[in-house]
N, C-alpha and C positions, 0 to 999 in steps of 0.2 A: 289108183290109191284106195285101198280099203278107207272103209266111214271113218272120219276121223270121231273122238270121244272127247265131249266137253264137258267138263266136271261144273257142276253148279252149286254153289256153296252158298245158302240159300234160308233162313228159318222162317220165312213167311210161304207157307203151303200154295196160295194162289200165285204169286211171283215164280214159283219152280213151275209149275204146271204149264205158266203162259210159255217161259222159257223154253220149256221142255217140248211143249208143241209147235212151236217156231223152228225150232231148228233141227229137230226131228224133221220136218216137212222141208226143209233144207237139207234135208240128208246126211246130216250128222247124230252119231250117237251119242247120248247123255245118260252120264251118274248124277247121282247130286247126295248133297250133306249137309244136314242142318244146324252141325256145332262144329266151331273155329279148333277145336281143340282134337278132333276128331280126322284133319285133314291133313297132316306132315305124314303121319304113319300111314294114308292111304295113300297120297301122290309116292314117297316113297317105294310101295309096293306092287301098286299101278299106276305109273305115271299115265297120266291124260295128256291131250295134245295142246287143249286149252282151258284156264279156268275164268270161271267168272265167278269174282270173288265181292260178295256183300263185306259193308263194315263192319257192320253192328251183328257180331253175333254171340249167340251163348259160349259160352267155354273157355275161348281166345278170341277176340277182336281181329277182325280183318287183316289192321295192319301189321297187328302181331304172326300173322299167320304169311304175311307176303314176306317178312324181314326172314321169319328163319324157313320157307322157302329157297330164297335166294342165296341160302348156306351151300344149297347142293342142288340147284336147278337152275334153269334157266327156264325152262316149260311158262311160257307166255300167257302174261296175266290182266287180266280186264277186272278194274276195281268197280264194284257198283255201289253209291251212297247214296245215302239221303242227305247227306249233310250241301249245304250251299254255299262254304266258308270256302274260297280258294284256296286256302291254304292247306284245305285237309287233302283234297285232292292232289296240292300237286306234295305234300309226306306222303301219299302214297308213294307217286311216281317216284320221288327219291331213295323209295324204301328198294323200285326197279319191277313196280306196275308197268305193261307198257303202254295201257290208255284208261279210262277210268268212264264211267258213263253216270249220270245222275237221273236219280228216282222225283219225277214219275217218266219213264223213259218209251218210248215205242218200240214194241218187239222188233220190229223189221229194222229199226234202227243198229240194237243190237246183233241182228245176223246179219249186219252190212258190217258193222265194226271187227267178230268174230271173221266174217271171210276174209275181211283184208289183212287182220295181225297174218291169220295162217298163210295167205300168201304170200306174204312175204317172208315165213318162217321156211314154207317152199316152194320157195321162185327156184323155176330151173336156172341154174348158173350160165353167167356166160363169161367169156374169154377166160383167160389166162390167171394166173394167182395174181394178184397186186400187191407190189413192191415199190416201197417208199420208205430210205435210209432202215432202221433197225426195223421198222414195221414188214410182216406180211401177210395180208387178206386173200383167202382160201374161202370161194364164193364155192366150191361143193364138197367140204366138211363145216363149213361155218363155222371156221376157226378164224381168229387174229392171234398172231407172237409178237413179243418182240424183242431182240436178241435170243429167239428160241424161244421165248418163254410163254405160254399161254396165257389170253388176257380172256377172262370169263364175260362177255357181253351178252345182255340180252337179245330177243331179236330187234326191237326198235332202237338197241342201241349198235349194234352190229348195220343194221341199213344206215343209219347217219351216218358213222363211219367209212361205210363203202364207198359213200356218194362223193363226202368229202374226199377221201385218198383217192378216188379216180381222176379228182380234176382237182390236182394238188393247185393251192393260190389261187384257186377260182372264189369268190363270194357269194356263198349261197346266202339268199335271204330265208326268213324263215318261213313265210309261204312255198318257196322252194324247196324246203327238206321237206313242209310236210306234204306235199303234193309228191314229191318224188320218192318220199319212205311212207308213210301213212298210207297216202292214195284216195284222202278225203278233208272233209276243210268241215270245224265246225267253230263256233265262238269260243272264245277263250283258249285257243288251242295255241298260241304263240307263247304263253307262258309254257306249258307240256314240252315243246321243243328246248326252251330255256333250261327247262330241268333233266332232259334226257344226256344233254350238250355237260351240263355239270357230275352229271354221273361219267358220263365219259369221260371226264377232265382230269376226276377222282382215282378212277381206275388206273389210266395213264400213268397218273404222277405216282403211283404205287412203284411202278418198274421206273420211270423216267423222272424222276423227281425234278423241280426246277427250272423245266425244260418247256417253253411253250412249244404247243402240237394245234390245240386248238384257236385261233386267234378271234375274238371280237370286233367286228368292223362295225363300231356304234354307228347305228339310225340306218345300217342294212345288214347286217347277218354276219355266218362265222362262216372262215375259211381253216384249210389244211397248211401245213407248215412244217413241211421237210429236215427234218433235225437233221 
């Protein structure tokens, strides 16, 4: 696989450099940009494979920049803040961040996070398409339908998904997704699964209105639920 390219959306000059030398040395290629307002008409034109997306920037704010993103990509996104409020963190993720890392952060930490979204963006596929009632999961075009219709998922929210419809009624806890979609385990990361699980839930009820798919099993996790 040619170098993948990861966009750095960035206005503090030493934070792009550190960046950029990490994961350059990791063997990936990097652009970067220093205003929010500046990055819809470039991912558009070049899409990147991954962005790592600061909040606070000139022009358009972060999260303004992941919302209408999300209009017409899926192209997986790492929110980076300074902020310490949980809750800004996980309006990223709702906005369909797929992880978010906070300032002051360890480079190597970062190119652990970065390699694991992309591999799971591509993980070689294995077995057969997965079918469950009007749902079908298409693990080498990373598609979901349902009754034909295409459901637009991220990739962190396309792996939860897969995990659950594989083992329809099984109770995954949420150490379990994130161990098994993630592929890493940090503090606070039990709410991030919370909020992945509710974008899914959203998207869903969009074609399926009414219908529970995802179920809540309070004080251990969510399971899949065969309409």
């Amino acid at each position: 696989m040619p170098h993948q390219n990861i966009l750095i959306v960035e206005d503090e000059k030493k934070i792009v450099e550190l960046l950029r030398d990490y994961l350059q040395k990791a063997q990936y290629k990097t652009t970067f940009l220093e205003r929010g307002d500046e990055v819809i008409a470039s991912v558009r034109q070049n899409p990147p494979d991954l962005i790592l997306l600061d909040i606070m920037l000139p022009g358009l704010d972060g999260m303004e920049v992941c919302r209408e993103i999300r209009k017409f990509s899926t192209v997986p996104i790492i929110m980076i803040t300074a902020r310490i409020e949980e809750v800004d963190r996980l309006i990223g993720l709702e906005l369909g961040a797929d992880d978010y890392i906070c300032k002051p952060f360890s480079p190597r930490e970062v190119v652990a996070r970065v390699k694991a979204v992309l591999r799971r963006v591509h993980a070689e596929p294995s077995g057969e398409k997965i079918k469950a009632g009007p749902f079908i999961l298409d693990a080498k075009t990373h598609q979901v339908t349902i009754d034909g219709r295409e459901l637009e998922l991220t990739p962190s929210e396309f792996g939860l998904l897969k995990v659950l419809m594989t083992h329809p009624a099984r109770v995954f806890s949420r150490n379990e997704l994130l161990n098994l979609v993630q592929g890493y385990d940090f503090e606070g990361y039990d709410r991030t699964i919370d909020t992945h699980i509710k974008n899914l839930r959203k998207k869903i009820a969009q074609q399926l209105p009414n219908v529970e798919i995802i179920s809540t099993v309070y004080g251990v996790g969510y399971k899949f639920l065969v309409p």
